[in-house]
mmCIF file of the N, C-alpha and C atoms, coordinates in Angstrom:
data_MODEL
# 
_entry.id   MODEL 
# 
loop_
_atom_site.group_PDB 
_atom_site.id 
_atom_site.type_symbol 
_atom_site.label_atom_id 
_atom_site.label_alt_id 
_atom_site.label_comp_id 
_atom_site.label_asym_id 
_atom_site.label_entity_id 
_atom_site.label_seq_id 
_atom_site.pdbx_PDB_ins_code 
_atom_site.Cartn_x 
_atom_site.Cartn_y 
_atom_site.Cartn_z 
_atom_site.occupancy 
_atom_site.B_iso_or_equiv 
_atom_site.pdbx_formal_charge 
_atom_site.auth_seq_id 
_atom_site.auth_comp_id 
_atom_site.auth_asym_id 
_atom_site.auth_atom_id 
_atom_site.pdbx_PDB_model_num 
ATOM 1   N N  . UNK A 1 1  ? -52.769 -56.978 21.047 1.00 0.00 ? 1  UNK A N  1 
ATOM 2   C CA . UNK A 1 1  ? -51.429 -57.017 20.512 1.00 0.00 ? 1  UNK A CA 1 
ATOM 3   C C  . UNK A 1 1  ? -50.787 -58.291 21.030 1.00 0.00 ? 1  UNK A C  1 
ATOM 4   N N  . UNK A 1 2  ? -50.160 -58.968 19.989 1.00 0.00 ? 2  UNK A N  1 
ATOM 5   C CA . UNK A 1 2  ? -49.750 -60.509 20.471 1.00 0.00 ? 2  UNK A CA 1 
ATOM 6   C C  . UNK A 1 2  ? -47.800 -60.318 20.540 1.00 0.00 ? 2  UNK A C  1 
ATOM 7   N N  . UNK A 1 3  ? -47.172 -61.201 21.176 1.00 0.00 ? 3  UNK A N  1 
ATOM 8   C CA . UNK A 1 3  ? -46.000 -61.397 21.137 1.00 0.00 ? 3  UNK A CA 1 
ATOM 9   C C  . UNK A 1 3  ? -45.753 -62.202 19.837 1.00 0.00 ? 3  UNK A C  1 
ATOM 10  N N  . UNK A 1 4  ? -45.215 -62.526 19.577 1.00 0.00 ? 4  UNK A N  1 
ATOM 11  C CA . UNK A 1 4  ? -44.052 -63.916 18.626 1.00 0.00 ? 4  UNK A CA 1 
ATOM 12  C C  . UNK A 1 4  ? -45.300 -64.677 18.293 1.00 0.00 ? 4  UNK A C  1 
ATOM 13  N N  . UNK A 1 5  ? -46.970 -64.144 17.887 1.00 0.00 ? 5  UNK A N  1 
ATOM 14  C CA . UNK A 1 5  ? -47.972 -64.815 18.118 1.00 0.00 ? 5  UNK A CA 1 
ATOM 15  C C  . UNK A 1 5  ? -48.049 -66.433 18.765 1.00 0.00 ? 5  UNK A C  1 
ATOM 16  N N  . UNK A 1 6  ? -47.724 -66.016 20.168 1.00 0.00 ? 6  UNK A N  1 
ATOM 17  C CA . UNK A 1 6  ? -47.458 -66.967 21.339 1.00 0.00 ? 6  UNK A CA 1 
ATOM 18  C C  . UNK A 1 6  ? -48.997 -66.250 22.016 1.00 0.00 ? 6  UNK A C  1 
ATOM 19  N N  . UNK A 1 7  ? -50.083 -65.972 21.309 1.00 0.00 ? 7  UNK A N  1 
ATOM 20  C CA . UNK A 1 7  ? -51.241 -65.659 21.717 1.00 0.00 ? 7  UNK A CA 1 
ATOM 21  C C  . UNK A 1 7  ? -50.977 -64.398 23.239 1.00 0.00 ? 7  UNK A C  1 
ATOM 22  N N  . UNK A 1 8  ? -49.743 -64.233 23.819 1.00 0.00 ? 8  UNK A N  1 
ATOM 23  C CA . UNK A 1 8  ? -49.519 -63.084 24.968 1.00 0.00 ? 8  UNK A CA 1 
ATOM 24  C C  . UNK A 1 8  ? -49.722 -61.855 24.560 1.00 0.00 ? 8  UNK A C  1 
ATOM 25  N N  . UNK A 1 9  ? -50.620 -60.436 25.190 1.00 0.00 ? 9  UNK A N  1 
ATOM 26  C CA . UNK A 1 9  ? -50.103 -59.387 25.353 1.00 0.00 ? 9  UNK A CA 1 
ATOM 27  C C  . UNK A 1 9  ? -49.536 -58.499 25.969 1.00 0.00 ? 9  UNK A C  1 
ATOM 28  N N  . UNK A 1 10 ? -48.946 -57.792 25.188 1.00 0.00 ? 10 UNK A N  1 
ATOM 29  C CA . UNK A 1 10 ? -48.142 -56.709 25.934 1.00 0.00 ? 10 UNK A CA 1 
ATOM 30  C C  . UNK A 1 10 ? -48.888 -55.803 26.973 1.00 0.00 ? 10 UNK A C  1 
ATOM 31  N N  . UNK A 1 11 ? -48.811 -55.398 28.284 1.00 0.00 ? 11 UNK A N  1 
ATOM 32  C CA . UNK A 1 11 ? -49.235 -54.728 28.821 1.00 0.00 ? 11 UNK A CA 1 
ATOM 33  C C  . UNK A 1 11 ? -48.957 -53.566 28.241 1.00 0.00 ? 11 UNK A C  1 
ATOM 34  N N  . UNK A 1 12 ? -50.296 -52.476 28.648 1.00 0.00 ? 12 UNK A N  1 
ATOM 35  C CA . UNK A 1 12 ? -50.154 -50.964 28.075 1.00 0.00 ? 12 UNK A CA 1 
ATOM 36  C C  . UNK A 1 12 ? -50.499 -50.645 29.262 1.00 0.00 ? 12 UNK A C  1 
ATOM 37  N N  . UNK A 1 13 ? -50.845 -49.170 28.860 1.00 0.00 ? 13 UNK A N  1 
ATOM 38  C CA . UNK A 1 13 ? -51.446 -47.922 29.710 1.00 0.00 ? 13 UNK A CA 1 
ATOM 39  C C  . UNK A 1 13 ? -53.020 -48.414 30.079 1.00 0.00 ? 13 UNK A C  1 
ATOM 40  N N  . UNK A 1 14 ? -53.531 -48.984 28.712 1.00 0.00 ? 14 UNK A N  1 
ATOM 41  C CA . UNK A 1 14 ? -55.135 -48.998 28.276 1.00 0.00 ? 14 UNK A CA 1 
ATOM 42  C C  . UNK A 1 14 ? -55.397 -50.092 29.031 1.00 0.00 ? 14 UNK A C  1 
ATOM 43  N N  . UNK A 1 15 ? -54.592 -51.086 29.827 1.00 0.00 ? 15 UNK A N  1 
ATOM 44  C CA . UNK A 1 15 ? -54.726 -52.321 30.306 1.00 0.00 ? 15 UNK A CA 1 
ATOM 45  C C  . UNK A 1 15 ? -54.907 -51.936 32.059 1.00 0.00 ? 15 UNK A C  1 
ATOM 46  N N  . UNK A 1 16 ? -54.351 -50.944 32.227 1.00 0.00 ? 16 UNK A N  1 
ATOM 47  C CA . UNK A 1 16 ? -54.371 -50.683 33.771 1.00 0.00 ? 16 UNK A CA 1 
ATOM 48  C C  . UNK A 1 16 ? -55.877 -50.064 34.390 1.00 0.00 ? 16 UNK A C  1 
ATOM 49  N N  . UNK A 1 17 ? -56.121 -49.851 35.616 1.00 0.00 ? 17 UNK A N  1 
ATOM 50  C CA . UNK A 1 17 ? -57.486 -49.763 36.110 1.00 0.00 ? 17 UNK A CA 1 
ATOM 51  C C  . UNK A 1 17 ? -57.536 -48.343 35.943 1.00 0.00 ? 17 UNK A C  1 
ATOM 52  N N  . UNK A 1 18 ? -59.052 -47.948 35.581 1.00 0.00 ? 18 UNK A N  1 
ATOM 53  C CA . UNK A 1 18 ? -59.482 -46.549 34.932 1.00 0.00 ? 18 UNK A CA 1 
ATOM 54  C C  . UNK A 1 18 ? -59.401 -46.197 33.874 1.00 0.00 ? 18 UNK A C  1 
ATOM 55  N N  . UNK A 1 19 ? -58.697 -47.294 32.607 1.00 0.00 ? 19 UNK A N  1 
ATOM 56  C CA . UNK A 1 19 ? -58.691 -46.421 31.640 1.00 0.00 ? 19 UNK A CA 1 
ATOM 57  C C  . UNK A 1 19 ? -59.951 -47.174 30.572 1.00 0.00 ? 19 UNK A C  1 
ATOM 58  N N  . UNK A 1 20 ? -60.649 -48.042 31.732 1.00 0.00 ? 20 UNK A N  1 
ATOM 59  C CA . UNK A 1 20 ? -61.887 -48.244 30.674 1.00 0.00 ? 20 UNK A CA 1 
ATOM 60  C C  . UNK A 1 20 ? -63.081 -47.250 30.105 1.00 0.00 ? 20 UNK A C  1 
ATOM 61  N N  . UNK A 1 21 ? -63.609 -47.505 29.097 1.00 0.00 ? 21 UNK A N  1 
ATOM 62  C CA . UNK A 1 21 ? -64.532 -46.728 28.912 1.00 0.00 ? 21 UNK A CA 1 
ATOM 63  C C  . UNK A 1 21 ? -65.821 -47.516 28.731 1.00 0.00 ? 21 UNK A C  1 
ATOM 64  N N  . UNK A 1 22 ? -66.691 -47.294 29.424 1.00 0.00 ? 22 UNK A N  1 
ATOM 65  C CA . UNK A 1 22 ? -67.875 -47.514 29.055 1.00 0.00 ? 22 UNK A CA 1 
ATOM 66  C C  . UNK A 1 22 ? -68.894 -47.337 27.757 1.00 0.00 ? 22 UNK A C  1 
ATOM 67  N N  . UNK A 1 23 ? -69.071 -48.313 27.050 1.00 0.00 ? 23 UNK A N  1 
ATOM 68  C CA . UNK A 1 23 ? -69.750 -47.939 25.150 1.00 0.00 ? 23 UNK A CA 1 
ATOM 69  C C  . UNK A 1 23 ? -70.565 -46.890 25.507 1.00 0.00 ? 23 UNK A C  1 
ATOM 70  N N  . UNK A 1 24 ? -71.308 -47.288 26.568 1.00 0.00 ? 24 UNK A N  1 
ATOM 71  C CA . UNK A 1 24 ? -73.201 -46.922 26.992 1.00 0.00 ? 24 UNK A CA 1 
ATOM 72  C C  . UNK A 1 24 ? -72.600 -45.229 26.995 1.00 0.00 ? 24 UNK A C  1 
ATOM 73  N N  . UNK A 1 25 ? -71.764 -44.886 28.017 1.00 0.00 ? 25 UNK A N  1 
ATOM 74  C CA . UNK A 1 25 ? -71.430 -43.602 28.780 1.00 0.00 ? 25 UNK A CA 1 
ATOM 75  C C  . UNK A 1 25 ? -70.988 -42.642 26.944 1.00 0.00 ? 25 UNK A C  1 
ATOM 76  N N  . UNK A 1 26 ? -72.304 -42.421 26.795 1.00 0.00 ? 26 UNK A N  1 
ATOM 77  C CA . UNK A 1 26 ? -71.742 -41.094 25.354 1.00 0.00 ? 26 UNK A CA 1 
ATOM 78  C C  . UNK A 1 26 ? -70.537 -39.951 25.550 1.00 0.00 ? 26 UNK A C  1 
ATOM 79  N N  . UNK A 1 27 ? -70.454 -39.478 26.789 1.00 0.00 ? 27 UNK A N  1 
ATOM 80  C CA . UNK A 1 27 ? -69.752 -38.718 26.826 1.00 0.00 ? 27 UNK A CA 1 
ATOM 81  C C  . UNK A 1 27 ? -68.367 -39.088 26.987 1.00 0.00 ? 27 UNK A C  1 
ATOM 82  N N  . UNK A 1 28 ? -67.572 -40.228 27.506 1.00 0.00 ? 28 UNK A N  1 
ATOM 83  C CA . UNK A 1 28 ? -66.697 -41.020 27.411 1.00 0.00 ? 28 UNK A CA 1 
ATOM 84  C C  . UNK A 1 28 ? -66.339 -41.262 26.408 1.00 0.00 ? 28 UNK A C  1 
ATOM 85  N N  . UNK A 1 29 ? -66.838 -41.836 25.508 1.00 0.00 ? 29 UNK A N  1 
ATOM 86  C CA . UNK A 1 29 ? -66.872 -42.042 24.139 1.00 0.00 ? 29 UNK A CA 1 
ATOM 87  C C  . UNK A 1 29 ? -66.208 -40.795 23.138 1.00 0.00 ? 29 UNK A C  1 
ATOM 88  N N  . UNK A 1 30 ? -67.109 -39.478 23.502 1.00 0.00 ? 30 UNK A N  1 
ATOM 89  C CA . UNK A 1 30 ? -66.751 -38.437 22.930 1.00 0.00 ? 30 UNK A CA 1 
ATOM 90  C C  . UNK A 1 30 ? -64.978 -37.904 23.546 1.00 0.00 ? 30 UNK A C  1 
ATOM 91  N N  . UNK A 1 31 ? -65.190 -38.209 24.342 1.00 0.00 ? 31 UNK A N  1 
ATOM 92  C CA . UNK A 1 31 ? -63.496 -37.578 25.063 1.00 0.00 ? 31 UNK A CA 1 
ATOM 93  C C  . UNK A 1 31 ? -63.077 -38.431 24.153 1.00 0.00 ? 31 UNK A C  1 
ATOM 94  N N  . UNK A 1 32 ? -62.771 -39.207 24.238 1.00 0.00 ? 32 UNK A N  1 
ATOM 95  C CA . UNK A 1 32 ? -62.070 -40.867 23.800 1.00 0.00 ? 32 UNK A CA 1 
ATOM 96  C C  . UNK A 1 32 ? -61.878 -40.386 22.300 1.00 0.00 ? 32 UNK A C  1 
ATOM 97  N N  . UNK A 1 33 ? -62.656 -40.485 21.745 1.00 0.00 ? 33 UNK A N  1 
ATOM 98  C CA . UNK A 1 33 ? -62.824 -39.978 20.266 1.00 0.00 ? 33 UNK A CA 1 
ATOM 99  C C  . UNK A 1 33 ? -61.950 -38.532 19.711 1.00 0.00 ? 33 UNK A C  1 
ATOM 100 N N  . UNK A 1 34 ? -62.824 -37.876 21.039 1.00 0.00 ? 34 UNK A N  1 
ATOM 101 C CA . UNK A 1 34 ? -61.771 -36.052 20.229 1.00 0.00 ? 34 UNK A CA 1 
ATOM 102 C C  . UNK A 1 34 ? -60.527 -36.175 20.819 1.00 0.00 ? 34 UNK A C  1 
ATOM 103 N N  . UNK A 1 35 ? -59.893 -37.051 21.437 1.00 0.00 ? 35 UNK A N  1 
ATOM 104 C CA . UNK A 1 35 ? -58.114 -36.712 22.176 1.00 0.00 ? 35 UNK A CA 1 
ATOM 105 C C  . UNK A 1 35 ? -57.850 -37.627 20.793 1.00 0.00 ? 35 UNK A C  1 
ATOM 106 N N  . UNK A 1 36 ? -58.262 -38.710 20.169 1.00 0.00 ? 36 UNK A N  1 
ATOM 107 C CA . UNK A 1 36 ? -57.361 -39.882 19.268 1.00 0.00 ? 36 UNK A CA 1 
ATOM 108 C C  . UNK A 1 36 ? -57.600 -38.470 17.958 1.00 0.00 ? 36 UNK A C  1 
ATOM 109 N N  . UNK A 1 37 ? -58.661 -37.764 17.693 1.00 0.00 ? 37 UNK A N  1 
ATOM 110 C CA . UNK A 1 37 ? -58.445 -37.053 16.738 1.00 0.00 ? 37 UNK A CA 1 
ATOM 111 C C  . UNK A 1 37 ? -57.555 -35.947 16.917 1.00 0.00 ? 37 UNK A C  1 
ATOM 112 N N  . UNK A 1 38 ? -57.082 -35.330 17.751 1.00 0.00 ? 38 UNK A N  1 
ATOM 113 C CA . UNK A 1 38 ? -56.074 -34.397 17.895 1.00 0.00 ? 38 UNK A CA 1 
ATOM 114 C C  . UNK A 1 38 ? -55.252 -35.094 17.544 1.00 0.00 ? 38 UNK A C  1 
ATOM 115 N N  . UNK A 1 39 ? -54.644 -36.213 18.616 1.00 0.00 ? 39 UNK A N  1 
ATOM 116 C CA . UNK A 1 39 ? -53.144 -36.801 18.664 1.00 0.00 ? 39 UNK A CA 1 
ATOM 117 C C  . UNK A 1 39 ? -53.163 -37.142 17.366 1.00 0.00 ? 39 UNK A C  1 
ATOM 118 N N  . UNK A 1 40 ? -54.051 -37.997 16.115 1.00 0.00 ? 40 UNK A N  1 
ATOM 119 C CA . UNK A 1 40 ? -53.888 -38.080 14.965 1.00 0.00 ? 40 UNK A CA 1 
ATOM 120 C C  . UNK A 1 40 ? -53.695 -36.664 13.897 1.00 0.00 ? 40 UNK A C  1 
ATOM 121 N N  . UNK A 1 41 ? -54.209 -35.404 14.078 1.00 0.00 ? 41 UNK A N  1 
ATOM 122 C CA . UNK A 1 41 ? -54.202 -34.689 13.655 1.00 0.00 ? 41 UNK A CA 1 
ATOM 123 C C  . UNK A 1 41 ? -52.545 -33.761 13.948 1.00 0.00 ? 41 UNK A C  1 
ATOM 124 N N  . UNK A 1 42 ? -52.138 -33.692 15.373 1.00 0.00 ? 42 UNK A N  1 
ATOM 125 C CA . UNK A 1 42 ? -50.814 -33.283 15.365 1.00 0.00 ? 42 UNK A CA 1 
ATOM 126 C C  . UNK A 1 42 ? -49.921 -34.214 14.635 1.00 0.00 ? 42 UNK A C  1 
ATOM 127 N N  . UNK A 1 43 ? -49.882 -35.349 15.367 1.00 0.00 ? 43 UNK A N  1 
ATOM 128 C CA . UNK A 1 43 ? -48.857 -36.621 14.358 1.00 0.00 ? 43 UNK A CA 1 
ATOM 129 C C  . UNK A 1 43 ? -49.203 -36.155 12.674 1.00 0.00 ? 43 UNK A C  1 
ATOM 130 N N  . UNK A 1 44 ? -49.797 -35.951 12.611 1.00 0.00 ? 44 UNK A N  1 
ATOM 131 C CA . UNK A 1 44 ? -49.743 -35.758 10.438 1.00 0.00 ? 44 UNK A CA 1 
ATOM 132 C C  . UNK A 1 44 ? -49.341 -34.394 10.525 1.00 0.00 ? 44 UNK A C  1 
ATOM 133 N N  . UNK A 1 45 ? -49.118 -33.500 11.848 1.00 0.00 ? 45 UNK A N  1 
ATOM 134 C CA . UNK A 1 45 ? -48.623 -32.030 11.099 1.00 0.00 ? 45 UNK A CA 1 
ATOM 135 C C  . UNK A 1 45 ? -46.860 -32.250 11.635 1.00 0.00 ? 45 UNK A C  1 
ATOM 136 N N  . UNK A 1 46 ? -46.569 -33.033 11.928 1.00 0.00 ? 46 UNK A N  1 
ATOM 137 C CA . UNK A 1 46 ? -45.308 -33.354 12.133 1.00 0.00 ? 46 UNK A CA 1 
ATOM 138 C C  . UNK A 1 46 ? -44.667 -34.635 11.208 1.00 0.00 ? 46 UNK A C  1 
ATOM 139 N N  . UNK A 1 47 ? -45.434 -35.015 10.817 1.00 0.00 ? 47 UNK A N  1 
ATOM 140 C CA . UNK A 1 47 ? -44.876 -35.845 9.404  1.00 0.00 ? 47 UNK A CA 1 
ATOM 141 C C  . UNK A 1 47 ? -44.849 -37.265 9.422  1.00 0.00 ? 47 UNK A C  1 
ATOM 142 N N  . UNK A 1 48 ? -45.399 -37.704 11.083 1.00 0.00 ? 48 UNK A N  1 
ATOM 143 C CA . UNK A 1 48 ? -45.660 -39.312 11.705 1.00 0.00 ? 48 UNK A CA 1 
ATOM 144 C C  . UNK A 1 48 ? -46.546 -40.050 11.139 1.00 0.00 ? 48 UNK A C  1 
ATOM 145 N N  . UNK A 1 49 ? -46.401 -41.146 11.143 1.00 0.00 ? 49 UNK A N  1 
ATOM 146 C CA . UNK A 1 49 ? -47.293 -42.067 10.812 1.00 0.00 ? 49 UNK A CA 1 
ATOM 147 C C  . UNK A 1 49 ? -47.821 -43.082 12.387 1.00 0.00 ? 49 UNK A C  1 
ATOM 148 N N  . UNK A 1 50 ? -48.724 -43.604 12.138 1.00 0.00 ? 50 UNK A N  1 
ATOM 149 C CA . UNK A 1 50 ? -49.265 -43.775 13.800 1.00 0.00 ? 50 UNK A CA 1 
ATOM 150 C C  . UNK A 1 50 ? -47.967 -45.033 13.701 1.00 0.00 ? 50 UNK A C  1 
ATOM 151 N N  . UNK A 1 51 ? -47.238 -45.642 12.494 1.00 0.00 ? 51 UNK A N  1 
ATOM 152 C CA . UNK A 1 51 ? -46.772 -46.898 13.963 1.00 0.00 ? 51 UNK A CA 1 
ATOM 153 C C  . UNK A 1 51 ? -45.092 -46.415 14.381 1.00 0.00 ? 51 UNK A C  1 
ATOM 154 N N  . UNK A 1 52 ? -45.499 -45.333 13.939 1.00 0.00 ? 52 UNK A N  1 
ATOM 155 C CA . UNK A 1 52 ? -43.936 -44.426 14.396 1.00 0.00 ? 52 UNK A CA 1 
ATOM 156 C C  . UNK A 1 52 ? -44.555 -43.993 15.709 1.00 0.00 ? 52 UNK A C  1 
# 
C-alpha cells in the first residue's frame, strides 16, 4: 500500500513481528486462508464491501 504514490507504506498489523507466514508451513497457510474466509463471509452478511 503506497502513500500519495511517494513509493511509502503505511504500517499495518501484517508489518509487525509474528505475523509472517511461512508459504512452505501448509498449515499456516490454512489458518490464514479459513479466518480471510469467515471475515469475508460475515462482512457480505452485514452488507460490507472489503474497502469499507
Amino acid at each position: 500500500m503506497s502513500v500519495d504514490g511517494g513509493g511509502q507504506r503505511l504500517k499495518t498489523e501484517a508489518d509487525e513481528p509474528g505475523w509472517e507466514v511461512d508459504p512452505d508451513d501448509d498449515w499456516g497457510v490454512a489458518v490464514v486462508a479459513t479466518v480471510g474466509r469467515q471475515l469475508r463471509l460475515r462482512r457480505e452478511a452485514v452488507g460490507m464491501r472489503a474497502a469499507e
